[in-house]
C-alpha positions as CSV (number, residue, x, y, z in Angstrom):
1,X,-27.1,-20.9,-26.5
2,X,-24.2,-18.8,-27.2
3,X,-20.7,-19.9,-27.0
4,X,-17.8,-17.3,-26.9
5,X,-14.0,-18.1,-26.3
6,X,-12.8,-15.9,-23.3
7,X,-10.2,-15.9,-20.6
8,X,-7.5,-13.6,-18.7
9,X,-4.5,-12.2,-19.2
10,X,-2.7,-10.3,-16.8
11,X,-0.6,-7.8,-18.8
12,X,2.8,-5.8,-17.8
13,X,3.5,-8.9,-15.7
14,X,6.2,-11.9,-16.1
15,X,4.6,-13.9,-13.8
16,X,0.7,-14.6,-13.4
17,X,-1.2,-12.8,-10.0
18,X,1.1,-9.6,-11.5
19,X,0.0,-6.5,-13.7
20,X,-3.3,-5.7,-14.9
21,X,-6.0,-8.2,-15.7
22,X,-7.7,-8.3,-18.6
23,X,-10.6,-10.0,-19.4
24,X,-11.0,-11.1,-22.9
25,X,-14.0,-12.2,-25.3
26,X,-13.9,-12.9,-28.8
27,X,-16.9,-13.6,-31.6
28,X,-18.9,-11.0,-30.0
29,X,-19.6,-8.8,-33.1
30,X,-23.5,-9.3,-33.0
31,X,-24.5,-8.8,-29.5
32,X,-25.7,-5.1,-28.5
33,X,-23.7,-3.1,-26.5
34,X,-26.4,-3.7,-23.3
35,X,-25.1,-7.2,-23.8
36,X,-21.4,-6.6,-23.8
37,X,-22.0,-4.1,-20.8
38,X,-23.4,-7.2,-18.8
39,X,-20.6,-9.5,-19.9
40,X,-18.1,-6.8,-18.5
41,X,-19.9,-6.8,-15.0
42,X,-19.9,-10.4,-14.9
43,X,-15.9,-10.4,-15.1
44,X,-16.2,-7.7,-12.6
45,X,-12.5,-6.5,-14.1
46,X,-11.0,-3.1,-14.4
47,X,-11.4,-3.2,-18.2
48,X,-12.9,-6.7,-20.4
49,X,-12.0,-6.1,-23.9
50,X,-14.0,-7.5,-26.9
51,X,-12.1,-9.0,-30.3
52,X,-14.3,-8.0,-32.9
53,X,-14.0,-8.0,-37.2
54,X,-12.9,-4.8,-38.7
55,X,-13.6,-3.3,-42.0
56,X,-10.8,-0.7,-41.4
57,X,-8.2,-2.3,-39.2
58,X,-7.1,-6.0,-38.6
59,X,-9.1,-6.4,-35.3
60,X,-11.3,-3.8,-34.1
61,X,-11.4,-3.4,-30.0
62,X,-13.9,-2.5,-27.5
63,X,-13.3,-2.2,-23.8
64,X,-15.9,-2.2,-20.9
65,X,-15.8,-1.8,-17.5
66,X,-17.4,-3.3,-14.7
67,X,-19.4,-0.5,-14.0
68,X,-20.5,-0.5,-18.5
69,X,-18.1,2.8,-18.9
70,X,-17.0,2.5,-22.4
71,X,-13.5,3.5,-22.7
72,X,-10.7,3.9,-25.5
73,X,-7.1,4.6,-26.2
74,X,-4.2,2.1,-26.6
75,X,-3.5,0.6,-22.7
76,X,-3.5,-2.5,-21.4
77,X,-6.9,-3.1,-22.5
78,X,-5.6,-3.3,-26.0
79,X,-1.8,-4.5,-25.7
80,X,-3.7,-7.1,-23.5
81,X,-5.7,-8.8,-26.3
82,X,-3.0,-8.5,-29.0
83,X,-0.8,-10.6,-26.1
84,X,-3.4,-13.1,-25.8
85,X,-3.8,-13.4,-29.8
86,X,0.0,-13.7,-30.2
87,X,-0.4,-16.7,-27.8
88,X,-2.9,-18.4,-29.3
89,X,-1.2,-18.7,-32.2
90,X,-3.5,-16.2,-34.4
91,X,-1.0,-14.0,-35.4
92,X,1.3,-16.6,-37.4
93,X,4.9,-16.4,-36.8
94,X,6.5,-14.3,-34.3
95,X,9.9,-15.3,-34.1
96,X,10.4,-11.8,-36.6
97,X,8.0,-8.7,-35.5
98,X,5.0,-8.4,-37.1
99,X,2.9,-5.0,-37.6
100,X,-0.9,-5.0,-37.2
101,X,-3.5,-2.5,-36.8
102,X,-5.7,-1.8,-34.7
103,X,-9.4,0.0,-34.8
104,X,-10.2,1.4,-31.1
105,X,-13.2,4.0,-31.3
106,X,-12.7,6.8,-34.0
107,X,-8.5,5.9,-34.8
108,X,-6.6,3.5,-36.7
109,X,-3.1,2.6,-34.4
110,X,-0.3,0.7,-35.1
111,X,1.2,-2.2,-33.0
112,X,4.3,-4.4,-33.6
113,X,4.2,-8.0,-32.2
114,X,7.1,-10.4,-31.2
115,X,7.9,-13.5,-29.7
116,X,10.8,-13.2,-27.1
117,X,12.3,-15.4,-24.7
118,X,9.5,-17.6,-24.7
119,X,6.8,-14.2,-24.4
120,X,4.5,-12.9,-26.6
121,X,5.8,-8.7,-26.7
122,X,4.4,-6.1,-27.5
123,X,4.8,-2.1,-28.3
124,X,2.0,0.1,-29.7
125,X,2.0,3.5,-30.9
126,X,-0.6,5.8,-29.1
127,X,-2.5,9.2,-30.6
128,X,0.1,12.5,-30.7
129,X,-0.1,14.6,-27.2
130,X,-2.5,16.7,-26.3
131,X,-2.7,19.1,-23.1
132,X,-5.5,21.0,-21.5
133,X,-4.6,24.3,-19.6
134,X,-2.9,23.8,-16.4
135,X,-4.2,23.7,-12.5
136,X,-3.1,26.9,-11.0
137,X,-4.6,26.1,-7.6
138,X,-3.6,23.1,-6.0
139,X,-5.7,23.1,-2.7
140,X,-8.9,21.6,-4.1
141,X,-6.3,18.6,-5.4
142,X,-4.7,18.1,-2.9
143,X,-7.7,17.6,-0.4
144,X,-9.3,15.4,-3.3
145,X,-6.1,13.3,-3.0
146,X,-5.9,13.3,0.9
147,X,-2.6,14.9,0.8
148,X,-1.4,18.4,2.1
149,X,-0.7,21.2,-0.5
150,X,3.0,20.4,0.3
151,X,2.7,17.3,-0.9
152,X,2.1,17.9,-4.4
153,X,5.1,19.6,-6.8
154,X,4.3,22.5,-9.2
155,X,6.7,21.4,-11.5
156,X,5.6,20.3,-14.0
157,X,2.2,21.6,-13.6
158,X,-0.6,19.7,-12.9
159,X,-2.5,18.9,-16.0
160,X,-5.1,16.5,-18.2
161,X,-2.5,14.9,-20.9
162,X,-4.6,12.9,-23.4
163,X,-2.4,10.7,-26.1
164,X,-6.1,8.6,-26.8
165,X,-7.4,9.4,-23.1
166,X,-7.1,12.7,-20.8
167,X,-6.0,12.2,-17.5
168,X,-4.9,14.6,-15.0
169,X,-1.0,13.9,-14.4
170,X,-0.1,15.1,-10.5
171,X,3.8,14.7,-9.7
172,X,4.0,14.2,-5.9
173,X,7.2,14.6,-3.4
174,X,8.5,11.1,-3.6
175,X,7.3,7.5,-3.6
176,X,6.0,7.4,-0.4
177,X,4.0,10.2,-1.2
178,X,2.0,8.4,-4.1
179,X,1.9,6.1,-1.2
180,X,0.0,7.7,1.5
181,X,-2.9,9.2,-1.1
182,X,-6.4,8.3,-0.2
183,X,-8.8,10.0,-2.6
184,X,-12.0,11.0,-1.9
185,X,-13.7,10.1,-4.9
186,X,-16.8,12.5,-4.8
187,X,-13.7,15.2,-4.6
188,X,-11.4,14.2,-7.1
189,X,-14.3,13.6,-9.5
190,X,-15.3,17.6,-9.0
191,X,-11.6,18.5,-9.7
192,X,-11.2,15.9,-12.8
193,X,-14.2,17.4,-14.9
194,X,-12.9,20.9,-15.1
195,X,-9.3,20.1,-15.5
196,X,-10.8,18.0,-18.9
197,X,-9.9,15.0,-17.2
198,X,-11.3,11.5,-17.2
199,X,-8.5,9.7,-14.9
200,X,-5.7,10.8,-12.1
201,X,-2.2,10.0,-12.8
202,X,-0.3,10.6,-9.0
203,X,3.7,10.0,-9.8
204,X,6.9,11.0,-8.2
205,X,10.7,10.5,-9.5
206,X,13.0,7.7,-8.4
207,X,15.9,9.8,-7.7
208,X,16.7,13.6,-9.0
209,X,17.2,12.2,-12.6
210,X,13.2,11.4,-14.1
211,X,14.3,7.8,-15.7
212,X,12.0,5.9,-13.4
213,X,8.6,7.0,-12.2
214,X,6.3,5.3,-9.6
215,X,2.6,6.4,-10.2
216,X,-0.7,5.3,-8.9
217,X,-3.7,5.7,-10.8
218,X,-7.3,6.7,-9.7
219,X,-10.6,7.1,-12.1
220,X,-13.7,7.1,-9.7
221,X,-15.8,8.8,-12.5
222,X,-15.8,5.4,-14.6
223,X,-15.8,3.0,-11.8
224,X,-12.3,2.2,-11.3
225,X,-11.1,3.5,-7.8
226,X,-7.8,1.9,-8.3
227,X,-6.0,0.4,-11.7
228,X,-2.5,-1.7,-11.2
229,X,-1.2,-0.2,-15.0
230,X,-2.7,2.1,-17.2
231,X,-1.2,2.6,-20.5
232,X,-3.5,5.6,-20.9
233,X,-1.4,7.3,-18.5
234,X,1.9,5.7,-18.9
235,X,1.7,6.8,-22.5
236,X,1.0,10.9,-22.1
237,X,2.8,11.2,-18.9
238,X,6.4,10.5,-20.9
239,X,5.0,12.8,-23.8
240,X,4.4,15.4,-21.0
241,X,7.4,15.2,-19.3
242,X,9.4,14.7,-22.8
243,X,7.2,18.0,-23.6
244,X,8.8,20.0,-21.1
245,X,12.3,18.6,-21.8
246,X,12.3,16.5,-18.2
247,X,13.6,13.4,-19.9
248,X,16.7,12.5,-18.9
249,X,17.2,9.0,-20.2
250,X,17.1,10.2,-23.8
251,X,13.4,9.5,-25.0
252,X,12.4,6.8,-22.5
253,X,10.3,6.6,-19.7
254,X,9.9,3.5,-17.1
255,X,7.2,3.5,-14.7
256,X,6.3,1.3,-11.9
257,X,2.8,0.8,-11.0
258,X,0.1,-1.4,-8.8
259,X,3.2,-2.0,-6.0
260,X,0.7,-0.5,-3.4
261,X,-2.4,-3.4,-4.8
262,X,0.3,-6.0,-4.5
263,X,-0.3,-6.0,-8.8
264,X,3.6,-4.8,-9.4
265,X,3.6,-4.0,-12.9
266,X,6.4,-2.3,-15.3
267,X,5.1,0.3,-18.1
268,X,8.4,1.0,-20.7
269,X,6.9,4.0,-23.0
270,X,9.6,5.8,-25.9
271,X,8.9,9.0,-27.9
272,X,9.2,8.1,-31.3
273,X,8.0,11.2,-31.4
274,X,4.8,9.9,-30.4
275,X,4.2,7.2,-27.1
276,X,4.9,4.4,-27.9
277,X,3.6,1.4,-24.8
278,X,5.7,-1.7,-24.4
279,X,5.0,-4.7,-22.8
280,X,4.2,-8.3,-22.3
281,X,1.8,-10.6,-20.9
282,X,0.7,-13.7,-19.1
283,X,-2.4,-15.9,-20.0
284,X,-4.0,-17.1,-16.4
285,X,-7.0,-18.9,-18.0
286,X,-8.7,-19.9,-21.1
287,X,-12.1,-21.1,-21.1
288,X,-16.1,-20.4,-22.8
289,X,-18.6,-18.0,-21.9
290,X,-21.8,-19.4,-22.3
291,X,-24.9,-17.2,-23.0
């Protein structure tokens, strides 16, 4: 028998039933990956994340989902288990910010961790921008989305942005826009692979001025038809938009996410000059896996 400490934590949420849960195991460093696959489908999440020893970092992370798709970059997956360390007290003192780091696949990234009104905060630098070349047809996306060529604005292009994972960032006419999309996921898959994409990142403006976006985010091609906040995105979709000198609030980005799931979640990203993700958390449960 096999005893492992594990529980939830819904992350870019105030309140528990918000955000994005994340399921989170730690002591897992000698099971095979088949084994941590399996433990991902049992939690049946959008993402589980393993705390394991690092020789390089000060935890090294590894996130699963439900369908085994191995994934990296800094999201909610890893500001998620930092939050849930912070809160069980394995961080030492908060009440001043502490700076870790963390090992996730090939890079070493830096997060700062705080205790604040009565939360456990976070904010995480992410890899330096990256862009593949951009769509110049819009039809095929558009129909993968289940949305009219009108629909979808040219400006800025869309495009994969990867700041630790590509996605394909898609600006749409307004809210209700990101609304009405229904992908097909066959569809948007065939579009995704070319454009060097793994995810789709479908936003639109608040207002004229681009300080507030409201996005929805779709990634059939790793099992996850719809996520309530993905960092991965948050994080290159302000370095896009920063990259093409569409920031107006200075260097800062808000984005508003999951509202459509009933999930509402709140993603703050800054340039500085790379993303960096900002958030808290809330712990739902605590409890043992047993293997």
């Amino acid at each position: 028998m096999v005893n492992l400490i594990s529980g939830m934590i819904d992350v870019f949420a105030d309140a528990p039933l918000n955000g994005n849960p994340l399921a989170v195991v730690e002591g897992a460093d000698h099971l095979e990956d088949d084994v941590l696959r399996r433990i991902a489908r049992e939690f049946n999440q959008s993402e589980t994340t393993f705390i394991l020893k690092s020789d390089r970092a000060d935890w090294r992370l590894r996130s699963f989902t439900a369908s085994g798709a191995e994934v990296f970059g800094a999201g909610h997956n890893a500001l998620g288990a930092w939050l849930w360390l912070g809160y069980d007290g394995q961080l030492g003192d908060l009440n001043t910010p502490k700076a870790f780091q963390q090992e996730i696949g090939n890079d070493i990234l830096s997060i700062t961790v705080e205790a604040r009104d009565g939360r456990i905060h976070g904010r995480m630098k992410q890899s330096p921008l990256k862009l593949s070349a951009p769509l110049t047809r819009l039809d095929s996306l558009s129909g993968a989305l289940g949305l009219g060529i009108a629909d979808l604005l040219p400006d800025p292009a869309p495009r994969a942005a990867d700041t630790g994972a590509a996605h394909l960032m898609v600006r749409a006419r307004d809210r209700q826009t990101v609304d009405r999309a229904e992908p097909l996921a066959e569809k948007l898959i065939q579009v995704l692979g070319p454009a060097g994409a793994e995810g789709c990142y479908v936003y639109a403006f608040e207002t004229a001025d681009p300080t507030t976006a409201y996005a929805r985010f779709f990634n059939p091609a790793m099992g996850l038809w719809e996520d309530s906040a993905t960092g991965t995105a948050a994080g290159p979709l302000c370095a896009y938009l920063g990259s093409m000198g569409l920031l107006t609030n200075g260097n800062k980005l808000l984005i508003e996410q999951g509202t459509r799931m009933g999930r509402q979640s709140f993603l703050q990203v800054r340039l500085d000059p790379d993303p960096e993700l900002s958030g808290s958390g809330v712990v739902v449960f605590r409890g043992t896996l047993h293997l």
